[in-house]
C-alpha positions, 0 to 999 in steps of 0.5 A, a space after each residue: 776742495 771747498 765750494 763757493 755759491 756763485 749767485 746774487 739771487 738771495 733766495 737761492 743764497 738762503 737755500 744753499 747756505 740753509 743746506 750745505 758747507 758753503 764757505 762764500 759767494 762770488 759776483 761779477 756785473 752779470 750775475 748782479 745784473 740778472 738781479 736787475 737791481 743795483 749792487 748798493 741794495 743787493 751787496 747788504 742782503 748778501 752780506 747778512 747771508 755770509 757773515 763776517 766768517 765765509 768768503 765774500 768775492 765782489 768784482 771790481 767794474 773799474 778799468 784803471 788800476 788806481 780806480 779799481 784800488 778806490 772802488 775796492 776801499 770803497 766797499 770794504 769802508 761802506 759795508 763794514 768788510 773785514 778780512 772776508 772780502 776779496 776784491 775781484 779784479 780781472 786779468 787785464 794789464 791794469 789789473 795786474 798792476 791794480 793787484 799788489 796796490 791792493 795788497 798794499 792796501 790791505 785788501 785781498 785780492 781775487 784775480 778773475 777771467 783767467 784762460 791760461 796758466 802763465 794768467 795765473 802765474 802773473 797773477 800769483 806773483 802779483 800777489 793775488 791771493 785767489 786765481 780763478 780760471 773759467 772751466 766751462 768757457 775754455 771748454 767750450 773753445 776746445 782748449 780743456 778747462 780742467 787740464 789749464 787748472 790742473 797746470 795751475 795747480 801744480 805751478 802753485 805747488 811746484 813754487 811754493 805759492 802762497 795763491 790758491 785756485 778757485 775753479 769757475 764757469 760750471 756747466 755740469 757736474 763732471 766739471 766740479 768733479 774732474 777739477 776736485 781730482 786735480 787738486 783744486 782749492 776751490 770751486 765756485 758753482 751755481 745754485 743748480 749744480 750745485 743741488 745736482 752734485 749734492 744728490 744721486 738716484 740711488 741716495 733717494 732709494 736707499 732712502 726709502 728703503 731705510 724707511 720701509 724697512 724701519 718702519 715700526 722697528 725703532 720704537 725707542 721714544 725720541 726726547 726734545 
């Protein structure tokens, strides 16, 4: 499984990205709205963090399908997006129908807001390249976040799709943890779990006793 910052805040991007095998960013209109700034100054300063080589997943605001595939060429010309942008569109009906016209288009798309498994088959034979199903939100109305991705996931398999799973809506680590071990391509997480999952207690002592007990031991002249 790889991971995915979900977060517009560019310090915290400059963090993760600084520490960990990030392999890109998602947004939607409330993450670039905790920013209060306007996605026309924000999208630049994410692209210069995740290069031409990472994933970048920017969602569509648009609800009309047509509106959606110009909002999507629009960015991809403006910002001089290559085969790293991934058009984010919501599992709406217009959505449905936006997807394989983006496809068309040579735009790859990430199919967002997913709560069932039959939202992410729709999506796959859409021709979305990404379904992301919210863990923690469905969890929250007792309908078993990491189980929907887990019939995601073995639908994928179960009829060759070429779409892969990119698990999101986080609150907690056991979360990250239970959809990595129903064989999710990819999880997408917040700056927070992500410095949680990435850490133990016991890592930080085992830490300290390596250097209590090495001190004046490794004595060999460390060269530049």
């Amino acid at each position: 499984m790889i991971y995915l910052a979900d977060t517009a805040n560019i310090e915290e991007l400059k963090d993760l990205f600084y520490y960990f095998p990030i392999a890109g960013v998602t947004t939607n209109p409330t993450i670039i709205g905790a920013e209060k700034k306007p996605l026309s100054l924000i999208l630049p300063q994410i692209i210069d963090i995740v290069g031409d080589k990472r994933m970048l997943h920017v969602q569509m605001i648009s609800n009309i399908a047509e509106d959606m595939v110009r909002e999507a060429k629009t960015y991809k010309a403006r910002f001089g997006l290559g085969d790293n942008f991934f058009a984010k569109i919501p599992v709406s009906k217009e959505g449905y129908r936006a997807m394989p016209m983006l496809k068309d288009a040579g735009i790859n798309v990430t199919a967002t807001a997913i709560f069932t498994q039959q939202q992410a088959l729709l999506a796959a034979r859409a021709g979305a390249d990404w379904v992301a199903p919210y863990v923690n939100r469905l969890d929250n109305i007792s309908s078993h976040g990491i189980e929907v991705v887990k019939h995601i996931v073995d639908n994928i398999r179960e009829f060759k799709l070429h779409t892969k799973v990119l698990a999101a809506s986080f609150k907690t680590v056991d979360q990250v943890h239970r959809v990595s071990m129903v064989g999710s391509h990819a999880a997408t997480i917040g700056h927070e779990i992500i410095e949680r999952l990435s850490s133990h207690p016991m890592t930080d002592m085992s830490l300290e006793w390596f250097e209590r007990d090495g001190k004046d031991l490794y004595d060999i002249e460390i060269n530049d």
